[in-house]
C-alpha positions as CSV (number, residue, x, y, z in Angstrom):
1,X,-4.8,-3.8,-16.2
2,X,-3.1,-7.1,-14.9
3,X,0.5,-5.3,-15.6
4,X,-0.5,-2.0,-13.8
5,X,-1.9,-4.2,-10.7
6,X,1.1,-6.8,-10.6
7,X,3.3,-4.0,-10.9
8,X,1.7,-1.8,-7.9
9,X,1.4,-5.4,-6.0
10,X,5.6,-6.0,-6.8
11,X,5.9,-2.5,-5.0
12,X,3.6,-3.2,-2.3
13,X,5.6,-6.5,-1.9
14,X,9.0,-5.0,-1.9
15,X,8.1,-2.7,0.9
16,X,6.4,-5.4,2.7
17,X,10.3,-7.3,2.4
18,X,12.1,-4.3,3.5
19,X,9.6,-3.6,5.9
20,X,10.3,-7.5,7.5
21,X,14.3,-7.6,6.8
22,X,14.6,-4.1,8.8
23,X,12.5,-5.6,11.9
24,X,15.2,-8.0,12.5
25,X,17.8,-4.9,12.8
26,X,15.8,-2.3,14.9
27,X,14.3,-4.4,18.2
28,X,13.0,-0.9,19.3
29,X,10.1,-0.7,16.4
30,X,10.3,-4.7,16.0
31,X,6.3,-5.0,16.8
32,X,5.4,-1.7,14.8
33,X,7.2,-2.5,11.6
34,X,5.7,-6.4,11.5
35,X,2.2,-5.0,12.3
36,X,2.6,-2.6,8.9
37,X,4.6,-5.9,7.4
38,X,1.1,-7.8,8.2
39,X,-1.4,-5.2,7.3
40,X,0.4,-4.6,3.9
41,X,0.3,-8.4,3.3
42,X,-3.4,-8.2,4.0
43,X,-3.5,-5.4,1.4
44,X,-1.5,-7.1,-0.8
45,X,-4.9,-9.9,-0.7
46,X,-7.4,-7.5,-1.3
47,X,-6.1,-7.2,-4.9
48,X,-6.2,-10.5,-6.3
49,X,-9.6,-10.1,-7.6
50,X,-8.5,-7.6,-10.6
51,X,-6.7,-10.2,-12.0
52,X,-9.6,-12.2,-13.0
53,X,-11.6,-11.4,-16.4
54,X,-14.8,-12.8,-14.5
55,X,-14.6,-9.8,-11.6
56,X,-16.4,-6.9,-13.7
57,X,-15.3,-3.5,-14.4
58,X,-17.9,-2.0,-11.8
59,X,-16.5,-4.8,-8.7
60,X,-12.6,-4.1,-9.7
61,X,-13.5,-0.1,-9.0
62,X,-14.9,-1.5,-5.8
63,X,-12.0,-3.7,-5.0
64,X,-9.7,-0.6,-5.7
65,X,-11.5,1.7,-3.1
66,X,-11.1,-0.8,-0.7
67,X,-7.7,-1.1,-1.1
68,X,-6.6,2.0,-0.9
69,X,-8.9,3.1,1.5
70,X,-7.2,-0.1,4.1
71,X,-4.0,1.0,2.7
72,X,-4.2,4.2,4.1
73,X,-6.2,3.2,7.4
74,X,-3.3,0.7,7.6
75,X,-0.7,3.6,8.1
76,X,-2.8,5.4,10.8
77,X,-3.1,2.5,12.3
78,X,0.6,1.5,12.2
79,X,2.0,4.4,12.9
80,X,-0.4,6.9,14.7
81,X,-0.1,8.0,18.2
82,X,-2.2,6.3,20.3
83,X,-0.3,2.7,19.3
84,X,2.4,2.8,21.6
85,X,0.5,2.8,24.1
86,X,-2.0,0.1,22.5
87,X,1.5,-2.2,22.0
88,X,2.9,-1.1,25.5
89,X,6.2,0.0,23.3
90,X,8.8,1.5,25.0
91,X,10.2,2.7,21.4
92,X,7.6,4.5,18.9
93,X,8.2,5.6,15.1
94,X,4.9,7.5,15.7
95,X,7.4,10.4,17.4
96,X,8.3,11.4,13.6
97,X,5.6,9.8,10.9
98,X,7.1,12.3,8.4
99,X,10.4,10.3,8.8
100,X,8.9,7.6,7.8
101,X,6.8,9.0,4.9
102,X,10.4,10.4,3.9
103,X,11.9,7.2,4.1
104,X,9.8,5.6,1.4
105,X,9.4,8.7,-0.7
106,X,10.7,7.1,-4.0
107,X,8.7,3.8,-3.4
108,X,5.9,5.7,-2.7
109,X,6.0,7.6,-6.0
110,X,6.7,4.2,-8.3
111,X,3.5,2.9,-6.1
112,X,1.3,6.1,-7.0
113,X,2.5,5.9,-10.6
114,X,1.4,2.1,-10.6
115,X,-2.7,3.7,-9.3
116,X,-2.4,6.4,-11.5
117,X,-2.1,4.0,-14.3
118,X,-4.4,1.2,-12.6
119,X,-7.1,4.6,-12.6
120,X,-6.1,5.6,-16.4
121,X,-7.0,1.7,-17.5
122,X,-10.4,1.7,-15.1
123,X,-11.3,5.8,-16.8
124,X,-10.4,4.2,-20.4
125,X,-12.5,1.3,-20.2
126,X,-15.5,3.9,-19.6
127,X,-14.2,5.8,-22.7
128,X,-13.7,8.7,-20.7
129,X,-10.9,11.3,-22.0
130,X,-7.8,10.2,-20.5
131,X,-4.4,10.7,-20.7
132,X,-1.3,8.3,-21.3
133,X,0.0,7.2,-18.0
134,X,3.5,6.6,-18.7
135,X,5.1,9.4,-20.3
């Protein structure tokens, strides 16, 4: 479980990079793009606990709703429709979210590979029927 998590937190942090490298080139979504930088770093927190044996299976399952469910309140709240307005931005990416879903499509399918694995671990250590996650 501790290779499937660091490899989905790897990904997470690699977006978070790109995410801060390509502020410093775009001033118009500067404050957009560091507020999903910083919300993915807070992300990036929540999973820590599934590294430790202590945490049990039952808490981990907890910690994994959590995160995802803040992962993906962390996009509406990043790039929804109401935040330019909230930021006073003069610029928006929330014109054209599906650009910026497109953008990250291949990330994005490495990082739902990493969950779907993550979720084949938590499903095997119930001995449910499960299939192998890398094929």
């Amino acid at each position: 479980m501790r290779t499937t998590v660091g490899a989905f937190m790897a990904a997470r942090l690699t977006v978070m990079c790109v995410y801060i490298i390509a502020s410093f080139a775009s001033f118009q979504h500067r404050p957009q793009v560091r507020l999903m930088a910083g919300l993915i770093f807070i992300s990036l927190l929540i999973w820590i606990p599934l590294y430790f044996e202590i945490v049990s299976i039952r808490a981990k399952i907890a910690v994994a709703v959590v995160g995802i469910v803040f992962e993906e309140a962390s996009w509406i709240l990043a790039y929804g429709p109401w935040i330019k307005k909230k930021l006073s931005l003069q610029y928006s990416t929330a014109v054209d979210i599906t650009h910026e879903i497109d953008r990250f499509a291949t990330c994005w399918k490495r990082i739902e590979k990493a969950v779907g694995c993550f979720l084949n671990k938590l499903t095997h250590a119930f001995n449910f029927p499960t299939v192998e996650c890398l094929h």
